[in-house]
N, C-alpha and C positions, 0 to 999 in steps of 0.2 A: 517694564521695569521703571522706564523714566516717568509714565504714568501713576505707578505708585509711589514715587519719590516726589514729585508734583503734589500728590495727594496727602504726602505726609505732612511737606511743608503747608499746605492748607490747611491743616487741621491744627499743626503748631499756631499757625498764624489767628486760626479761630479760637484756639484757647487762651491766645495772648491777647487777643479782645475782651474773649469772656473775661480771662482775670482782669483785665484794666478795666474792663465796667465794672466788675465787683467793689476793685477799689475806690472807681470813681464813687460806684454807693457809699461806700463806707466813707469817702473825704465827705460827700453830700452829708451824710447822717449828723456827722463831725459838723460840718457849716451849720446845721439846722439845728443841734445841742447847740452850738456858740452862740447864734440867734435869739436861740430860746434864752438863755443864762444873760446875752447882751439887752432880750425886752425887758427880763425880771429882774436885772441888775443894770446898774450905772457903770456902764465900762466907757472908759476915755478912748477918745478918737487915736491918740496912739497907741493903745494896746488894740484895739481891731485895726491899723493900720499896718501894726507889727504881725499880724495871726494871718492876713492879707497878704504880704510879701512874705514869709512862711510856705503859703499854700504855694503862691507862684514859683517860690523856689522847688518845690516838690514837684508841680507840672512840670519844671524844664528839666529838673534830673531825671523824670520817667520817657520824655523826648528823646533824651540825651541813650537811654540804653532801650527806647525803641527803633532809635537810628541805628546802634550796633548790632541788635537784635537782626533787621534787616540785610546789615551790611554781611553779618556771618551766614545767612539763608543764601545772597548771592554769593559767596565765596563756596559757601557746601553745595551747591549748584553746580558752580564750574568745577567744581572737583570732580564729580558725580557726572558730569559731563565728558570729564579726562578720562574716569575709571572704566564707562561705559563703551568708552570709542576705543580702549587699550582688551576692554574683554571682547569687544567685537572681534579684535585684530588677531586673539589668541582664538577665539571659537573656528573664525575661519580657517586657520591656519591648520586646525584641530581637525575641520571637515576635510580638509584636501591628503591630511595623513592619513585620515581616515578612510578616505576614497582611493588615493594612493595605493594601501595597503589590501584591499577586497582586490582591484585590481591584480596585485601580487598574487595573492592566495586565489583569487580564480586562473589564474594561466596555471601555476602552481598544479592545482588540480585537474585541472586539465590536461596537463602532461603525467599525471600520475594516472588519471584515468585512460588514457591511451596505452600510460607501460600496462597497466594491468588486463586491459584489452588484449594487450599484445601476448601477454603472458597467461591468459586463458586461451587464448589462439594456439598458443605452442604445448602449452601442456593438453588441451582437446587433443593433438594431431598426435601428441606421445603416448595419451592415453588407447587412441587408434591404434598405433602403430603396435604397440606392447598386446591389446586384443587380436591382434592379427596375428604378431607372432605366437600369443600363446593359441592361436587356435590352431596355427600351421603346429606347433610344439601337440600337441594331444592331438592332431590328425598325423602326425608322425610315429607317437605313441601307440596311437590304435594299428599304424602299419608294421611299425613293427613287430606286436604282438602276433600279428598276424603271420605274420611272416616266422617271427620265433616259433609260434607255432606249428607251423607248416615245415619247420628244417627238424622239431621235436619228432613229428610223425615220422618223415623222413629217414631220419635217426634210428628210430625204433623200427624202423622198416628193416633199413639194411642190419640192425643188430640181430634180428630176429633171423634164425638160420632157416634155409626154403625149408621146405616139407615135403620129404618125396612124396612125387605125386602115385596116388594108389595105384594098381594094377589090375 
């Protein structure tokens, strides 16, 4: 990030060249029309004196707001320097909640894991336990059919009057 912020300012800085060369051409161009109008004409040492101190007042006005130009690169610097050392402070802060909270949710789940452990364990043993009784319940079933059956005969035995025996 401070790499790219590094890299902008360079690139500002390179086009603040570019343009101040551009203009420099253009004040050149400007000198070399005045030159040329100063060989082909009769101009007075005060009027190219005056066109002179002109120019020079022009060079220290462009000083004047390439110093501030500067001055505001270092000020947005240390800003960007403030911002970056204030987002480190929240990032981290951000990781440890973040690390904080997995921690949470892994014990978290690991106690839910266990209950559920524990409650496949108990219902396994109930589901046992219910196969057992329904097996003892239909092996009771079958005895007492049996058995019903056996007091029906029975029944029917003693209803049934003997039969004198032939002679």
């Amino acid at each position: 990030m401070k790499e790219l912020i590094k890299t902008i300012a360079l690139v500002l800085v390179v086009v603040a060249v570019v343009y101040f060369f551009f203009e420099f051409e253009k004040v050149n161009k400007r000198l070399d029309i005045l030159n040329a109008r100063d060989s082909t004409h009769s101009v007075t040492i005060n009027d190219f004196d005056h066109n002179l101190h002109d120019l020079s007042l022009e060079f220290v006005g462009r000083g004047k707001h390439i110093q501030q130009f500067q001055q505001s690169l270092k000020d947005m610097n240390s800003r960007l320097d403030s911002v970056d050392l204030a987002l480190s402070d929240k990032i981290e802060e951000t990781n440890t909640s973040i690390a904080e909270l997995k921690i949470d949710i892994d014990s978290r789940f690991n106690v839910m894991k266990t209950d559920q452990d524990g409650i496949n364990e108990r219902l396994n043993k109930f589901q046992r336990e219910t196969q057992r009784t329904l097996t003892d319940l239909q092996s009771s079933v079958t005895r007492m059919s049996r058995e019903l059956s056996d007091l029906d005969k029975r029944v029917k035995t003693l209803e049934t009057p003997p039969t004198p025996a032939k002679k």
